[in-house]
Backbone as JSON, one array per atom type, in Angstrom:
{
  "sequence": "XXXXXXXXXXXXXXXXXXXXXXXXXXXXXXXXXXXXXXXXXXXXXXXXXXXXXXXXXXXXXXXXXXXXXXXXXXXXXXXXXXXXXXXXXXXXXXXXXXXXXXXXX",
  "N": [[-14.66, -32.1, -0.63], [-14.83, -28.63, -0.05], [-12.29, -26.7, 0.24], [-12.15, -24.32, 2.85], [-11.12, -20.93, 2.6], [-7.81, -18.94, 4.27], [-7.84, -16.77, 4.85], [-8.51, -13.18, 3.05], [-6.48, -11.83, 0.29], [-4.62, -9.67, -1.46], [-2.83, -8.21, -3.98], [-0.99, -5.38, -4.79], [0.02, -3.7, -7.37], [2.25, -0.82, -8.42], [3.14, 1.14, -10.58], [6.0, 3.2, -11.03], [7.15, 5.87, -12.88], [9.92, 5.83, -12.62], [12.74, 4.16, -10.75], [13.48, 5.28, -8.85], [11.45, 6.73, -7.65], [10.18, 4.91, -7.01], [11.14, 4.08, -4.99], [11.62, 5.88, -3.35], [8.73, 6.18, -2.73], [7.86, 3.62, -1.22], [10.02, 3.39, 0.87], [8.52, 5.68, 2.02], [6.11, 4.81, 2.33], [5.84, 2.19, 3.99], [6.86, 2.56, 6.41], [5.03, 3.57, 8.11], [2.75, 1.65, 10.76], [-0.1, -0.38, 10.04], [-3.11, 0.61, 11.54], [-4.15, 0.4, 14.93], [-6.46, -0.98, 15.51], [-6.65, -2.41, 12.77], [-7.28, -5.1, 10.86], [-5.96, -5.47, 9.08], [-2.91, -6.98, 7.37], [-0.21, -5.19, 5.85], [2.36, -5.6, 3.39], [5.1, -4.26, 2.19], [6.99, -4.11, -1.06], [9.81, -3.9, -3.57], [10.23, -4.3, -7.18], [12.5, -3.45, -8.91], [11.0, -0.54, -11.06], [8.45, -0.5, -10.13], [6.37, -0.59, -7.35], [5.15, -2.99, -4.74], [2.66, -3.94, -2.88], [1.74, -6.27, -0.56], [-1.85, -7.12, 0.78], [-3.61, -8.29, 3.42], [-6.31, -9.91, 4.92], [-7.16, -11.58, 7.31], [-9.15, -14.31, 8.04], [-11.0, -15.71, 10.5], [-12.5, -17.77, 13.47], [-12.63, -15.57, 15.7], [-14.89, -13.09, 16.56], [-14.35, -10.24, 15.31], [-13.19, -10.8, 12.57], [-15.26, -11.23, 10.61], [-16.26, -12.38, 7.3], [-17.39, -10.6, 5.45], [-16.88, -8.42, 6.31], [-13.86, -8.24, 7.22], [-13.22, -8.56, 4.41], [-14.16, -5.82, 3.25], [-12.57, -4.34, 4.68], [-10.16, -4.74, 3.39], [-10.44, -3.74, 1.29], [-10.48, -1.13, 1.81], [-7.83, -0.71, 3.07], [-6.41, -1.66, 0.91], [-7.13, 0.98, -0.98], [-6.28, 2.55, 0.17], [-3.27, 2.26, 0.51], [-2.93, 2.85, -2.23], [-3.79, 5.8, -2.69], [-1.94, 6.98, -0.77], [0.49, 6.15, -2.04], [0.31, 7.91, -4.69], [0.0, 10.13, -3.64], [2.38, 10.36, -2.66], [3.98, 10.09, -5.29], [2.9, 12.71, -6.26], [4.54, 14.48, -4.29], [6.94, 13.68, -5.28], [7.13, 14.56, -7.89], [6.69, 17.13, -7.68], [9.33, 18.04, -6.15], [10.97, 17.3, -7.88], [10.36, 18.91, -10.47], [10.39, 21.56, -8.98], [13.14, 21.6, -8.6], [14.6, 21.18, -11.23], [14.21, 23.69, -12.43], [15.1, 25.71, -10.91], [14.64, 26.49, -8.48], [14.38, 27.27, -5.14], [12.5, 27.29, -3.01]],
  "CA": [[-15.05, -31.0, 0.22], [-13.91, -27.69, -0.31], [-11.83, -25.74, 1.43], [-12.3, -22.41, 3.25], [-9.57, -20.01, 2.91], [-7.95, -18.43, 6.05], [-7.51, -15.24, 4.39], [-8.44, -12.51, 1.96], [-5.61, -11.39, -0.36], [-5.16, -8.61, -2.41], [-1.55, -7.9, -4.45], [-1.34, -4.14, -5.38], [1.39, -2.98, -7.87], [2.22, 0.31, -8.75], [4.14, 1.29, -11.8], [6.37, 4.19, -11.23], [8.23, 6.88, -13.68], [11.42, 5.39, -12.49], [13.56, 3.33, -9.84], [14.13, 6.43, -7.62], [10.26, 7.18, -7.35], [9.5, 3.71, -6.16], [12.15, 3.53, -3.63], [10.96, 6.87, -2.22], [7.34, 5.92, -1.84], [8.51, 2.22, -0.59], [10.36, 3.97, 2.01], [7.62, 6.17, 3.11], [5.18, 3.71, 2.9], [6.51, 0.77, 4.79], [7.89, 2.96, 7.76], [4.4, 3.43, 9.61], [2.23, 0.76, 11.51], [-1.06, 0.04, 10.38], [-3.94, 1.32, 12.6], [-4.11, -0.55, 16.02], [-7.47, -1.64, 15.38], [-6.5, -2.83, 11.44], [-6.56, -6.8, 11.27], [-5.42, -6.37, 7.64], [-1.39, -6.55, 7.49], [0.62, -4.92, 4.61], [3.8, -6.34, 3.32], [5.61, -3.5, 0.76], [8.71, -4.24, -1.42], [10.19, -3.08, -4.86], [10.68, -4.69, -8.03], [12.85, -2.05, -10.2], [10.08, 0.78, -10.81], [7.25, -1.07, -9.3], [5.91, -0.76, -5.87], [4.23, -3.89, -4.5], [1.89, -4.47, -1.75], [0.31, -7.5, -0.51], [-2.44, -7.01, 1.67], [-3.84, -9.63, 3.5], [-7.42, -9.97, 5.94], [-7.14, -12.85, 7.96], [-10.51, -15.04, 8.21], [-11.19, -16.66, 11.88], [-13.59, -18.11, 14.18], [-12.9, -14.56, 15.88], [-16.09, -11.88, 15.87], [-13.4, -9.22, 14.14], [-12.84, -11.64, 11.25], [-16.75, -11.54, 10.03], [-15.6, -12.6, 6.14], [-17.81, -9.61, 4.78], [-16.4, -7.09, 7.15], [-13.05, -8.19, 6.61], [-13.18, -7.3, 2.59], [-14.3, -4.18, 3.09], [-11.55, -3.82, 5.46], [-9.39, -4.9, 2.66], [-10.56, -2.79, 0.1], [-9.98, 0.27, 2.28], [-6.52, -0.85, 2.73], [-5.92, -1.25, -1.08], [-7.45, 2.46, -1.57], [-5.38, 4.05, 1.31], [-2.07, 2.39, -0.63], [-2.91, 3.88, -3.85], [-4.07, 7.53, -2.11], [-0.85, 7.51, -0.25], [1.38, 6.3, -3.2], [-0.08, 9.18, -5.11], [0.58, 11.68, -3.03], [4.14, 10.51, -2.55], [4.18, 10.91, -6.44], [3.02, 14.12, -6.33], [5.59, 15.36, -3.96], [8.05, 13.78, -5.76], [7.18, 15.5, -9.01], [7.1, 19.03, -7.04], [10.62, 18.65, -5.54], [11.81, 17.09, -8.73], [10.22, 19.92, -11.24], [11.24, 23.13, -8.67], [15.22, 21.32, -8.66], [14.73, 21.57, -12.35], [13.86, 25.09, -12.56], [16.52, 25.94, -9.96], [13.49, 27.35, -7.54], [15.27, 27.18, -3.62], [11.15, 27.14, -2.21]],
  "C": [[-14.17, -29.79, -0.08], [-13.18, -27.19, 0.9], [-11.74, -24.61, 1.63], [-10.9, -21.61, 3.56], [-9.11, -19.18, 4.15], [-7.67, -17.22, 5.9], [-7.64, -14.62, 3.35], [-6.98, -11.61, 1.67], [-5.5, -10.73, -1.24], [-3.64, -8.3, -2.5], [-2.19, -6.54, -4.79], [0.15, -3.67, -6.28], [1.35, -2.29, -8.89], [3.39, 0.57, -9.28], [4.64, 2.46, -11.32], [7.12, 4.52, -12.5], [9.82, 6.46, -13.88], [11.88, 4.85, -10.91], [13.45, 4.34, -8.46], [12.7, 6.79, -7.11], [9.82, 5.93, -6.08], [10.18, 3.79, -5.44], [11.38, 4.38, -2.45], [9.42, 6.13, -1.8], [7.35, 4.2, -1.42], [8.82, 2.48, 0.97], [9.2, 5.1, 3.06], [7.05, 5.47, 3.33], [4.9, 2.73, 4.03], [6.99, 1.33, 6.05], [6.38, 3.06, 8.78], [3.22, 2.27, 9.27], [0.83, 0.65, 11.04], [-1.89, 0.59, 11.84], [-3.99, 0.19, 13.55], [-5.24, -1.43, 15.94], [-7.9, -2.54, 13.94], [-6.22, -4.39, 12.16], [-6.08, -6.64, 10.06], [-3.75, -5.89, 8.03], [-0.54, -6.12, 5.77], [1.5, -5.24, 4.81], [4.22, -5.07, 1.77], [7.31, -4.25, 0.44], [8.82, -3.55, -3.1], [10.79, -4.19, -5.81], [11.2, -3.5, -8.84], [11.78, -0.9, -10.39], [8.84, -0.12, -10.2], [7.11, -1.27, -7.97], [4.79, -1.87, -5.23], [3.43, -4.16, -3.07], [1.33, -5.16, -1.36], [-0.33, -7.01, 1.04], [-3.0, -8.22, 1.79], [-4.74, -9.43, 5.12], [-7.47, -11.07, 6.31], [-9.16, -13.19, 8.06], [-10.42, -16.34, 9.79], [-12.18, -16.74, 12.44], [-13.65, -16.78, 15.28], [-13.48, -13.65, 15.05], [-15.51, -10.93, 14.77], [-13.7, -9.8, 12.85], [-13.66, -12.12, 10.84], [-15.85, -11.62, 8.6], [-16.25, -10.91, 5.36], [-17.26, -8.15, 5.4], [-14.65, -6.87, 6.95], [-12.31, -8.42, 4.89], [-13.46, -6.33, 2.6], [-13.49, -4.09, 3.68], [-9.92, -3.94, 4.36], [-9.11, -4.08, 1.46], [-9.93, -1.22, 0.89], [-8.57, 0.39, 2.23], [-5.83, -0.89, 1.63], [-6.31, -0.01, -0.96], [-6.24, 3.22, -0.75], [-3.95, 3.42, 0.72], [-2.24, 3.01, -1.39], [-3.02, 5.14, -3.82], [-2.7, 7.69, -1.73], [0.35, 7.4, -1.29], [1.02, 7.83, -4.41], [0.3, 10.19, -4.73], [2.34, 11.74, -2.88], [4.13, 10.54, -4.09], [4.25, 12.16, -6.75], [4.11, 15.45, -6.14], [6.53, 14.89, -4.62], [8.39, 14.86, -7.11], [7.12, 16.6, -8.46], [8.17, 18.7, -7.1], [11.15, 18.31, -6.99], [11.79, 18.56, -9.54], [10.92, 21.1, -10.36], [12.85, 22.78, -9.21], [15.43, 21.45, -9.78], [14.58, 22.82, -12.63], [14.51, 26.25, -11.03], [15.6, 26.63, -8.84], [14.34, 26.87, -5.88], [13.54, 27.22, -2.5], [10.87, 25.56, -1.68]]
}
């Protein structure tokens, strides 16, 4: 008999530029709560430049935890890591490039 899993899982890891990138978007990342109404839970940590995320949609005999509803709920959660790691790239490359070009903006 097989067995039914009690949860969808989804690893996400994101290569940075360098050690100091990943920390920063680690640290933003990981500081707020998903959404109150999110059943999926993120877990962030850091291998050397890599930023890792496991996400993870629980599967239950609770209505929430329809199996098809919670993958799409999973996938959103993978996209909104990778949108928000992005953008914390972005800003990092601004503040880095102005500090290189001695800009005080």
């Amino acid at each position: 008999m097989a067995h039914s899993p009690t949860a969808y899982q989804l690893g996400v890891h994101l290569q940075f530029p360098d050690e100091r990138s990943a920390t920063i978007a680690l640290r933003t990342l990981s500081v707020d709560a998903p959404p109150p109404r999110s059943s999926v839970t993120q877990t962030f940590h850091q291998d050397g430049k890599s930023l890792i995320c496991q996400c993870v949609a629980p599967l239950s005999g609770d209505s929430k935890c329809d199996p098809s509803l919670q993958l799409g709920k999973l996938r959103i959660a993978a996209h909104a890591v990778v949108d928000l790691a992005c953008l914390v790239l972005e800003t990092v490359e601004a503040f880095r490039s102005s500090s290189l070009n001695g800009s005080t903006n």
